[in-house]
N, C-alpha and C positions, 0 to 999 in steps of 0.2 A: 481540337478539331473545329474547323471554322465552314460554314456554307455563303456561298456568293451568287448573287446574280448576275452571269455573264454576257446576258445585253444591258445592263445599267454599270457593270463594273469593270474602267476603263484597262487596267489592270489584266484581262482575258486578255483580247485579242493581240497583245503585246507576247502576252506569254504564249498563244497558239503560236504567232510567228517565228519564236526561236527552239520553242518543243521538237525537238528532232521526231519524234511518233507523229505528229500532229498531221493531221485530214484535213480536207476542205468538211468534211462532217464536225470536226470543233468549232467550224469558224461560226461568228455571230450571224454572218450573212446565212448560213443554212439554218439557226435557231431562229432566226428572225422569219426566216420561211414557215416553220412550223409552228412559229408560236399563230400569226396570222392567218394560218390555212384552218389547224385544226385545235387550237385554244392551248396549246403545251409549252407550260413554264418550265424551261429550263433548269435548274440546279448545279453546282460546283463544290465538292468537298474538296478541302484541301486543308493540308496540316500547318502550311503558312498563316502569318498571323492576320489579323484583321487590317495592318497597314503597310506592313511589307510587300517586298517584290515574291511576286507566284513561283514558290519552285517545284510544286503539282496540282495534278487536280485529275479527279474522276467527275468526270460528265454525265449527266442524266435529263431527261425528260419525263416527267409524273403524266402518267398516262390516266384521267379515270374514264371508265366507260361501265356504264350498271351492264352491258352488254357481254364484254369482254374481263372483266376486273381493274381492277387499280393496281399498277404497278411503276416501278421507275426502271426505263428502257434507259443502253446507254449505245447508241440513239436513236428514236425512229428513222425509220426507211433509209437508216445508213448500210453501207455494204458492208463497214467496219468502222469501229471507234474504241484505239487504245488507250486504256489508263494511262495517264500523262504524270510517270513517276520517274523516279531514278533506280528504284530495285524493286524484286518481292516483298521485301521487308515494309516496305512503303505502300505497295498495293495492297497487302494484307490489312493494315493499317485503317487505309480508306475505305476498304470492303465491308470493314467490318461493323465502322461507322456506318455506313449506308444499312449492314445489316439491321443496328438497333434502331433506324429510322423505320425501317420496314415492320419491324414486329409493335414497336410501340406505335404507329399513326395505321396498323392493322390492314397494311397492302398487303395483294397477293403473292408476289414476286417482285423481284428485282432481277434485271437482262443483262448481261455481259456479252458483245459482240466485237471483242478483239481479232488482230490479225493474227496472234500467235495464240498457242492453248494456256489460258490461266490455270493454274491447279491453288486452289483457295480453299484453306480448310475452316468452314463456319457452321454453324449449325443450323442453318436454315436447309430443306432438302434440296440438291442440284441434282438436274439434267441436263443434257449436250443432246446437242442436234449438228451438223454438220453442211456446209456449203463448197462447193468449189472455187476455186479462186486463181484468176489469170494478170497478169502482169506483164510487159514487152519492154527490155531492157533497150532503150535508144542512146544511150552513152556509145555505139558502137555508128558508124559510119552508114549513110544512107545505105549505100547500093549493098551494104553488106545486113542489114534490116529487111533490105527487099525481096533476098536470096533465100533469109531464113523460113519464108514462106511456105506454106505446098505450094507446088507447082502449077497442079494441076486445075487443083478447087480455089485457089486464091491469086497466084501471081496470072492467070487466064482468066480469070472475073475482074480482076482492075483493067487488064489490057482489052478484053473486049465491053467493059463501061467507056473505056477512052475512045474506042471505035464507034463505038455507037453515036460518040459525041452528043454526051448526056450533060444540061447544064448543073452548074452546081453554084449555091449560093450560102453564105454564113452571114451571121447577125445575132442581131437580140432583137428586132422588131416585131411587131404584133403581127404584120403577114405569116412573116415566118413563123412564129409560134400556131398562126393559124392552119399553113401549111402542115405542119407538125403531125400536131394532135388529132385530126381524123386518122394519121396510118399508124398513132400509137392504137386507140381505139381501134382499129383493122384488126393490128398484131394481138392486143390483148381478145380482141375475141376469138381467136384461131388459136389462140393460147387457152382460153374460158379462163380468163384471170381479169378481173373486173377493171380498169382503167381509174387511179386517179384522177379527181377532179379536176378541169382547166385552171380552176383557179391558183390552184396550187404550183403551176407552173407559171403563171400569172405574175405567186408571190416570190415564187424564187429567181424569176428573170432582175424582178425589181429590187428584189435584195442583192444579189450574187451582181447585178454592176456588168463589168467588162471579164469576171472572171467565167459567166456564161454566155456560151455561145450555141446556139442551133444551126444546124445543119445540114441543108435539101439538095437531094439531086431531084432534077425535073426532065423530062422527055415531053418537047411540043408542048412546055408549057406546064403540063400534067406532073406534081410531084408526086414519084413512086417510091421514097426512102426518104428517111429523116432521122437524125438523134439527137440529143443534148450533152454535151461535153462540160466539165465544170474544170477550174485551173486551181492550184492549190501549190505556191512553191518550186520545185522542179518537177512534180507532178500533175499530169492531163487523165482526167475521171472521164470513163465515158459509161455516162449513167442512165440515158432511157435512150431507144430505138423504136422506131415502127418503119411498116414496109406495106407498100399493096401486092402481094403474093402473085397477083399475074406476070409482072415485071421483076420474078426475082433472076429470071436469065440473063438479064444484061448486066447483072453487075453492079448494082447502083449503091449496095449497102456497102460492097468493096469500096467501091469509090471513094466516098464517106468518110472509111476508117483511114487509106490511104491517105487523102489530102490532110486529115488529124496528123499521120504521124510525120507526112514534109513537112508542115507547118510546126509541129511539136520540136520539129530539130532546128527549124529555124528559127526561134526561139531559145534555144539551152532547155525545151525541155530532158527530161535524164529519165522519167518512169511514163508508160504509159498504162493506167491500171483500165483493163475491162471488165472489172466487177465481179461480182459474184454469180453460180446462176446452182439452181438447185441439181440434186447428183442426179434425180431422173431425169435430167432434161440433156438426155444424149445429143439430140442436135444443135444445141446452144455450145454445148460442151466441146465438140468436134469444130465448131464453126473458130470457136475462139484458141484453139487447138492448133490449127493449121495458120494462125500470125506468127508462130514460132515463140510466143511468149512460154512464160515458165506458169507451172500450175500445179497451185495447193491446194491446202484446207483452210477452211473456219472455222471455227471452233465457237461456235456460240454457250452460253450456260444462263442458265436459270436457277436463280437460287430462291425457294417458297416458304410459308408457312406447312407444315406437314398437313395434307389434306387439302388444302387449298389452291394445289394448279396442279397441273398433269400435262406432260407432256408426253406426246404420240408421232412415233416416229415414224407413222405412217403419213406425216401432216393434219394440222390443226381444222380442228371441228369448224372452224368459222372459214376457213379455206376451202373446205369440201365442199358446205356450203354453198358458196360464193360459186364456184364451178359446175353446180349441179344446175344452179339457176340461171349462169352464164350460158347455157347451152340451149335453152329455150325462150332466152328474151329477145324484140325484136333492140335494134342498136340504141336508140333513144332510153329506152329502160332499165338497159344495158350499162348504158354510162349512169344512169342514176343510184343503179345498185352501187354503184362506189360512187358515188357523193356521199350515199350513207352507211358505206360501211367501215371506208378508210380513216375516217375520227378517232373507230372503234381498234384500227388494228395495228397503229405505232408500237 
């Protein structure tokens, strides 16, 4: 069994690109974002030798925080990251490896966030937690994408954004991100979910190159919607949103996804993924419900030291937290709570 570092080893990113599983969350440009955001050394098991061609690898990031525990995520604030093998035989394999990494250097845990359910039999204690998960198959012909809509909540929120004659702008520039990130902060407080730091969208602009893109619709100037979209393959991520809730009548966040998915087809994109979103969160749920995409599960797991993590399937003590306190700060404070708590909770 061999470990690699896959922003020093040329070797990864060759092997992301022909990995059939592989995410824009494998690629170097999103570790590259987290190693610079919140200090996280990446990791690569794999059974290939030390100078051969990569024919797998399980991904990880060693999280420490005296806060939260030490543990290796595979990978933070990804919506998913599968083991990059050829069977179970192989993922067992790797697991298990990473297993004796955990009890001998005496972490908490170690995260599994595949897209399908792993069932790994190791003796470290597991728990599963569960996310929802939306996908919109574009291999099928515009006008027949546009039909598979609701009708009422979605294909009348793009046509009355077009009426409204709402501008709309994409890029990677620093307006634009500055456009941005005030109606992520908007959202995340109407959410009481604390906002990632600027900067971290900062580093991910500048790592991710031409495969991210931001994306504003504006009225009289004033932008009232915005998201970040990531490319990956024949795959289009749409990965953060914010919105100013007085302007959500015109349509602006329809807009948004709309113009993603004509541009996605012209293009050859083939998937459009919209992410994950938690099972209580009925209106995310229904919003991404009505693109006519297909919608799973995720199957996350945790594998521990006995005694040593716990997991609450009512959501994490550092979540509750985070939301209780979300609810009585002014916004300045607001955004500060997560400068220091996002380090802590990859």
């Amino acid at each position: 069994m061999q470990q690699l570092q896959p922003l020093q080893d040329p070797r990864w990113d060759e092997f992301v690109s022909r990995a059939q599983n592989s995410s824009v969350f494998h690629t170097r440009a999103w570790l590259e974002a987290l190693r610079r955001t919140y200090g996280y050394e990446p990791v690569v098991y794999t059974t290939s030798p030390a100078n051969g061609a990569l024919e797998n690898g399980l991904l990880f990031c060693r999280v420490k925080s005296w806060f939260t525990g030490d543990r290796l995520v595979s990978v933070p604030f990804a919506d998913h990251c599968d083991p990059l093998a050829r069977d179970s035989e192989e993922i067992l394999r790797l697991v298990s490896a990473v297993e004796r990494d955990v009890l001998q250097n005496r972490m908490d845990y170690l995260e599994l966030r595949p897209r399908c359910p792993l069932r790994v039999e190791i003796s470290l204690s597991n728990s599963e937690y569960v996310y929802c998960f939306h996908q919109l198959d574009l291999s099928r012909d515009l006008d027949t994408v546009f039909h598979s809509f609701h009708k009422d909540s979605t294909q009348r929120k793009i046509k009355r954004a077009q009426r409204e004659g709402l501008d709309y702008e994409e890029g990677r520039s620093d307006p634009l991100l500055d456009a941005f990130y005030p109606l992520l902060v908007l959202t995340r407080q109407r959410r009481q979910v604390p906002p990632q730091p600027k900067r971290w969208f900062q580093n991910l602009m500048a790592c991710m190159g031409d495969r991210l893109k931001v994306r504003v619709a504006s009225i009289h100037g004033r932008p009232i919607a915005a998201i970040v979209t990531l490319r990956h393959k024949d795959t289009l991520v749409y990965k953060y949103g914010g919105s100013d809730a007085r302007f959500h009548n015109l349509g602006a966040m329809h807009l948004l996804f709309w113009k993603c998915i004509q541009e996605a087809k012209q293009e050859g994109v083939r998937v459009f993924d919209l992410g994950r979103s938690n099972v209580g969160d009925g209106g995310l749920i229904t919003f991404k419900d009505r693109w006519g995409g297909e919608r799973s599960t995720l199957t996350y797991s945790r594998h521990g030291r006995p005694g040593r993590f716990e997991y609450r399937p009512d959501g994490n003590w550092t979540e509750r937290l985070a939301k209780q306190a979300a609810a009585h700060l002014p916004r300045p404070l607001f955004v500060y709570v997560g400068e220091l708590l996002y380090p802590h909770l990859g």
